[in-house]
C-alpha positions as a Markdown table, in Angstrom:
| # | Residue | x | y | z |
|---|---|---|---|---|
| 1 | Unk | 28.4 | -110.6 | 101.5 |
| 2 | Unk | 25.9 | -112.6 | 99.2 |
| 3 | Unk | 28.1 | -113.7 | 96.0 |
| 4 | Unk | 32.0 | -114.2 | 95.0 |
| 5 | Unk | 32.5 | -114.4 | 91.5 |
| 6 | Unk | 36.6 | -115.1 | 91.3 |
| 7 | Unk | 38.0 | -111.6 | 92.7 |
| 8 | Unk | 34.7 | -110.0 | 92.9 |
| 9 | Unk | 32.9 | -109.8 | 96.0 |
| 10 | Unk | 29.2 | -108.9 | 96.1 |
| 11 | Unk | 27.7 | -107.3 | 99.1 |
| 12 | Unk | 24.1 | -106.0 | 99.7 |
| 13 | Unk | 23.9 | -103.2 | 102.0 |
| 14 | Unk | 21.6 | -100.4 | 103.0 |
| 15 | Unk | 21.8 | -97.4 | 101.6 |
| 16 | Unk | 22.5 | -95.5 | 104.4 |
| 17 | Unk | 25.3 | -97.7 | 105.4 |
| 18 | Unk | 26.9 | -97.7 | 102.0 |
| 19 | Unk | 29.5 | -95.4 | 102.5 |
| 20 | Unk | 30.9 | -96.9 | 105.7 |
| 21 | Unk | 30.9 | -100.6 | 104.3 |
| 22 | Unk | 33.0 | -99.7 | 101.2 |
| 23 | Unk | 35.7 | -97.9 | 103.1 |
| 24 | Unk | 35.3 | -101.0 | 105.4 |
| 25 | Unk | 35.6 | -103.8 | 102.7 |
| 26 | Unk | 38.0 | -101.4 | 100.6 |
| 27 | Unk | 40.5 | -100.9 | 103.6 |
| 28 | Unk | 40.0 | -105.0 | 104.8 |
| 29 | Unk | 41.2 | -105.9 | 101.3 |
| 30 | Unk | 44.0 | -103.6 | 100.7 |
| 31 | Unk | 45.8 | -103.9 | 104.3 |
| 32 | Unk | 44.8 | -107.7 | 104.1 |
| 33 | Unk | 48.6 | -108.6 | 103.5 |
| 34 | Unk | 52.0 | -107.2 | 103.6 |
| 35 | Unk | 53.7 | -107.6 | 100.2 |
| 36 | Unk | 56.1 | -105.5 | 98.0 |
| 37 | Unk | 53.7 | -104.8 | 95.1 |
| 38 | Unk | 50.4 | -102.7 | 96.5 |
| 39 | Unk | 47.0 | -104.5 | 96.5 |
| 40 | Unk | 45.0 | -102.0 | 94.7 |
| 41 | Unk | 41.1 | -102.6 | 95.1 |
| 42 | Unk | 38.2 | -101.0 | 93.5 |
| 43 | Unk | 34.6 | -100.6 | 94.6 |
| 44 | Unk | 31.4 | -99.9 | 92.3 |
| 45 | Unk | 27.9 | -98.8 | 93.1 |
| 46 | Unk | 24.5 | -99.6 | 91.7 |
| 47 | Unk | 21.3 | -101.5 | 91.7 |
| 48 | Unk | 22.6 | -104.8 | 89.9 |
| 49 | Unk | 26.1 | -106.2 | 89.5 |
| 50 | Unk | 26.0 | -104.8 | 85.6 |
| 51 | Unk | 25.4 | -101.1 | 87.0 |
| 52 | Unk | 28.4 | -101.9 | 90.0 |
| 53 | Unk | 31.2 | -102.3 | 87.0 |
């Protein structure tokens, strides 16, 4: 992880690793507490933060 902007959480990671880090982060976040209302996270993809959104 390189950057948090408020609920954002920036992470550079080698292409070839991509797809296993965003299950990864995806799953950590979601299953990171057990409340009544679902944690709903979503992941982008690109070069810069702008292309990521």
């Amino acid at each position: 992880m390189i950057l948090q902007v408020h609920d954002e959480l920036i992470f550079e990671v080698a292409e070839k690793d991509l797809d296993a880090a965003q299950a990864k982060s995806t799953d950590i976040m979601q299953n990171s507490s057990k409340i009544d209302v679902p944690l709903l996270v979503e992941a982008g993809v690109g070069d810069n933060w702008d292309e990521a959104h």
